[in-house]
C-alpha positions as CSV (number, residue, x, y, z in Angstrom):
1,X,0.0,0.0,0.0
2,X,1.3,3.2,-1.0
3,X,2.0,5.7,2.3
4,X,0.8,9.1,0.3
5,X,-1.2,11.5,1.7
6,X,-5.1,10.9,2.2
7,X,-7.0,12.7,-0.3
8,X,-7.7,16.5,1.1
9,X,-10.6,16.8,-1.6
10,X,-12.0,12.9,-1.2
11,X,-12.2,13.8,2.8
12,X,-14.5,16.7,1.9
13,X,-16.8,14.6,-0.5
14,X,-17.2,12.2,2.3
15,X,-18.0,15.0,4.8
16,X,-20.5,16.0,2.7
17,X,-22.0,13.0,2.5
18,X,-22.0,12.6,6.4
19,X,-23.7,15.8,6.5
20,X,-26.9,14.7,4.2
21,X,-26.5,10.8,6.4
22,X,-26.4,12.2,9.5
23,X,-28.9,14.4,9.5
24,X,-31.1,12.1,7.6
25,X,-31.1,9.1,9.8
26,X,-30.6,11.0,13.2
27,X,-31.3,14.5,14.8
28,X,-27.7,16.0,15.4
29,X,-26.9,19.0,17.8
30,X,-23.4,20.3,17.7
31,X,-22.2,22.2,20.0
32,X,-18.7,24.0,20.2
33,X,-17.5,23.3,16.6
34,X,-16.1,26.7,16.5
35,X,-13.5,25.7,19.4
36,X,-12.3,23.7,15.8
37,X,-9.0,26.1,14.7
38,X,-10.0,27.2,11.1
39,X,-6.7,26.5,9.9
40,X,-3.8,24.7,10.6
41,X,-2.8,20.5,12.0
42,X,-5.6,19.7,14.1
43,X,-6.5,16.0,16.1
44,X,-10.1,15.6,17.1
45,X,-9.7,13.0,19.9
46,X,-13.6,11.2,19.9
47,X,-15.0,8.6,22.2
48,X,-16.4,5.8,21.0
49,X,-19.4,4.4,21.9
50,X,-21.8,3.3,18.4
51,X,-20.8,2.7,14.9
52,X,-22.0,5.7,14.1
53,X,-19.3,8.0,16.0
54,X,-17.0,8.1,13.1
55,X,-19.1,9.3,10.3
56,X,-21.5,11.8,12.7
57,X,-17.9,13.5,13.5
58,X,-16.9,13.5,9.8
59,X,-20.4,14.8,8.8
60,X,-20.9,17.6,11.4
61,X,-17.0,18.9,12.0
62,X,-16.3,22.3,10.3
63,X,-13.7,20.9,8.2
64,X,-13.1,17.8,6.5
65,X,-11.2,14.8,8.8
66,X,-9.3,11.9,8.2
67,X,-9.7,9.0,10.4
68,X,-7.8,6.2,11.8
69,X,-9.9,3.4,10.8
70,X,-9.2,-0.3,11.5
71,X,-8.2,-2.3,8.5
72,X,-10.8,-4.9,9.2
73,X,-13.2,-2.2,7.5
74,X,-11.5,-1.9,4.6
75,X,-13.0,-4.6,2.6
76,X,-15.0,-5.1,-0.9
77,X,-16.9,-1.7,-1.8
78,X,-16.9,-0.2,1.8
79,X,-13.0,-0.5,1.5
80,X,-12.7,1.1,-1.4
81,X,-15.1,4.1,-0.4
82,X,-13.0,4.8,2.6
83,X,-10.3,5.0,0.3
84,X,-11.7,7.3,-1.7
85,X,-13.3,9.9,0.9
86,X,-9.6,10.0,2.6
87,X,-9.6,7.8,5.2
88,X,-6.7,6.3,6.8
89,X,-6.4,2.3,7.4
90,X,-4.8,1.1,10.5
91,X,-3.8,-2.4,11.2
92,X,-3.9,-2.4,15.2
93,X,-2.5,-5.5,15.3
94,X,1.1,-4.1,14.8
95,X,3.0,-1.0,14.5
96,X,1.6,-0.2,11.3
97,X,4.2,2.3,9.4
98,X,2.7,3.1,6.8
99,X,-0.4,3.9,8.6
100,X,1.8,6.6,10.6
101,X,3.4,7.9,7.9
102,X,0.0,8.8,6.3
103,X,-1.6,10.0,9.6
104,X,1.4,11.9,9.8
105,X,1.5,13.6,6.1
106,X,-2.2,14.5,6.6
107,X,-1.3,16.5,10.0
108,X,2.2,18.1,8.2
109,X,-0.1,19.2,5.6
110,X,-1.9,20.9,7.8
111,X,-5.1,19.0,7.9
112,X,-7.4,17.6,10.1
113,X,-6.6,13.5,11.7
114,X,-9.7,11.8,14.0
115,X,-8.3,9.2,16.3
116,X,-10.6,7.1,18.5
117,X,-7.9,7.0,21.4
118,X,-9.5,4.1,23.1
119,X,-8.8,1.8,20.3
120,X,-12.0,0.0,19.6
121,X,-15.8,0.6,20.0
122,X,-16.3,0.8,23.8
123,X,-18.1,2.1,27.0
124,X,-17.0,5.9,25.2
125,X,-15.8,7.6,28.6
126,X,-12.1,7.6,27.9
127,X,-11.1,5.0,30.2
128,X,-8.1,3.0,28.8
129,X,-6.6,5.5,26.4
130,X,-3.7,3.7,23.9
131,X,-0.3,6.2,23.3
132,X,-1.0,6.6,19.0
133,X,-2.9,9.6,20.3
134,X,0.0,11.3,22.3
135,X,2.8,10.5,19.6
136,X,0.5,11.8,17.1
137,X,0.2,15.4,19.1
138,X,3.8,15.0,20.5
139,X,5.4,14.4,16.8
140,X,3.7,16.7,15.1
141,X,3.0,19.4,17.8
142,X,-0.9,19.6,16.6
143,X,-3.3,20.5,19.3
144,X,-6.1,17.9,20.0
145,X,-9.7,18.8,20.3
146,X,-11.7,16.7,22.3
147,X,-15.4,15.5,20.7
148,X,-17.7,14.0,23.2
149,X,-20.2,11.9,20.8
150,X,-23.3,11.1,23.6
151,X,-26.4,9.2,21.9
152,X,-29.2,8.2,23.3
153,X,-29.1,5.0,26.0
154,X,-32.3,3.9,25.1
155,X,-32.6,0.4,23.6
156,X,-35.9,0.8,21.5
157,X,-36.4,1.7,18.6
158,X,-32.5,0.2,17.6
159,X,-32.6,-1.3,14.4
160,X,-29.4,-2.1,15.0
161,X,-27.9,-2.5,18.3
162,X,-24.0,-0.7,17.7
163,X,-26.5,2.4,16.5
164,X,-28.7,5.1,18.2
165,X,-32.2,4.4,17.7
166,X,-32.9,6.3,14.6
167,X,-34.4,10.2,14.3
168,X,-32.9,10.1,18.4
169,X,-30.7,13.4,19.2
170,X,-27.2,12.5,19.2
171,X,-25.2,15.5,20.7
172,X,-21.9,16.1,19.0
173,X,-19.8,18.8,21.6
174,X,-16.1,19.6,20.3
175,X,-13.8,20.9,23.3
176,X,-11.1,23.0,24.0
177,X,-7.7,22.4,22.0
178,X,-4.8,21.7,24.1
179,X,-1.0,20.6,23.4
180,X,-0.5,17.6,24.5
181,X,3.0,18.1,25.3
182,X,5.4,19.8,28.1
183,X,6.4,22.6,25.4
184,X,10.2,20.4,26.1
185,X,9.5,18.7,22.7
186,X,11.1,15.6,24.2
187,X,9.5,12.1,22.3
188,X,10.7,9.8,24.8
189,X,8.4,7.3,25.7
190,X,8.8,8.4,29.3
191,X,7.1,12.2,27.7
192,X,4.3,10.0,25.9
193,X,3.4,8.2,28.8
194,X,3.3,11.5,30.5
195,X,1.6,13.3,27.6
196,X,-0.9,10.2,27.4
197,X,-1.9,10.9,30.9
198,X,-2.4,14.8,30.4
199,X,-4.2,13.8,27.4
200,X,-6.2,11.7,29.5
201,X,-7.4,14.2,32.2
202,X,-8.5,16.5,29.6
203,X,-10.9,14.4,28.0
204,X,-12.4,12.7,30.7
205,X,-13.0,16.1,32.1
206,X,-14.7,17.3,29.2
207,X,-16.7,14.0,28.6
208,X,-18.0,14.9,32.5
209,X,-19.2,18.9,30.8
210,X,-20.1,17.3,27.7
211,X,-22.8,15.1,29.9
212,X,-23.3,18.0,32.2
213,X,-23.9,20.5,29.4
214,X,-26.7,17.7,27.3
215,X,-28.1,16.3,30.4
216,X,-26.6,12.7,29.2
């Protein structure tokens, strides 16, 4: 697999079809996406909670995102979209280089990389964080943004059980940007464990304003 850049232009054609999905299965209400710099390397750090956390983010954030997407999705057609719309395959089984190297190129470009920190599709609250997220910031020096996706709890009305019920609210609420580093620059791993638990603080504590804020 080739290790250039993600497609700038494909990652705006797929946020623009995220916008007209979203809001055509489920009621979105974004708050804070103006915290999102207008310009510049940006992470948007998202819990992850339903299937549908990925492409509600990609749909409703102010500027087109590349995501770090497990390579298990990246089969048949549904491989070949992600592709397309500039998403970024991942093999989490290993360290997967080229997969940094083109996470990397779309943050040196100056775009816009989505991480689920947590690895996988969990309870969403943050709670085991892996380090990709701190080398990410640490390397590159991008601030990260933290999105708090909250859906609804309720079990009925599911057509499927990894989604909100369909035409539910799903709150999208972007944080604050923050480094994620000590301003030393230092990549040691003893920096990125320390960077990972900063990193950590700071979106726990805004999951906690993001439920406080939506009443989830």
């Amino acid at each position: 697999m080739s290790a250039a850049p993600p497609s700038e232009r494909g990652a705006e054609v797929g946020r623009r079809i995220g916008v007209g999905l979203m809001y055509g299965l489920f009621k979105p209400r974004v708050l804070g996406a103006w915290k999102v710099p207008a310009t510049g390397p940006v992470i948007l750090a998202v819990n992850h909670a339903h299937n549908v956390d990925g492409p509600m983010v990609m749909g409703v954030a102010p500027r087109p995102t590349h995501f770090l997407i497990k390579k298990e999705a990246f089969v048949g057609p549904l491989g070949r979209f992600l592709g397309a719309i500039g998403q970024v395959e991942v093999d989490r089984a290993t360290a997967d280089r080229t997969a940094i190297t083109r996470a990397l190129s779309v943050l040196d470009e100056g775009g816009v990389l989505g991480i689920f920190p947590e690895g996988t599709r969990g309870g969403g609250d943050f709670a085991s964080l892996r380090a990709g997220l701190a080398y990410f910031a640490v390397r590159s020096g991008a601030p990260i943004v933290p999105v708090a996706v909250l859906g609804s709890t309720e079990k009925r009305g599911r057509l499927i059980k990894a989604l909100p019920p369909l035409r539910s609210r799903v709150d999208v609420v972007f944080g604050d940007p923050f480094p994620a580093g000590d301003g030393s620059g230092r990549r040691t791993r003893k920096a990125l464990d320390e960077a990972t638990v900063r990193i950590q603080e700071r979106l726990t504590a805004h999951l906690e304003n993001a439920r406080r804020l939506t009443g989830r």
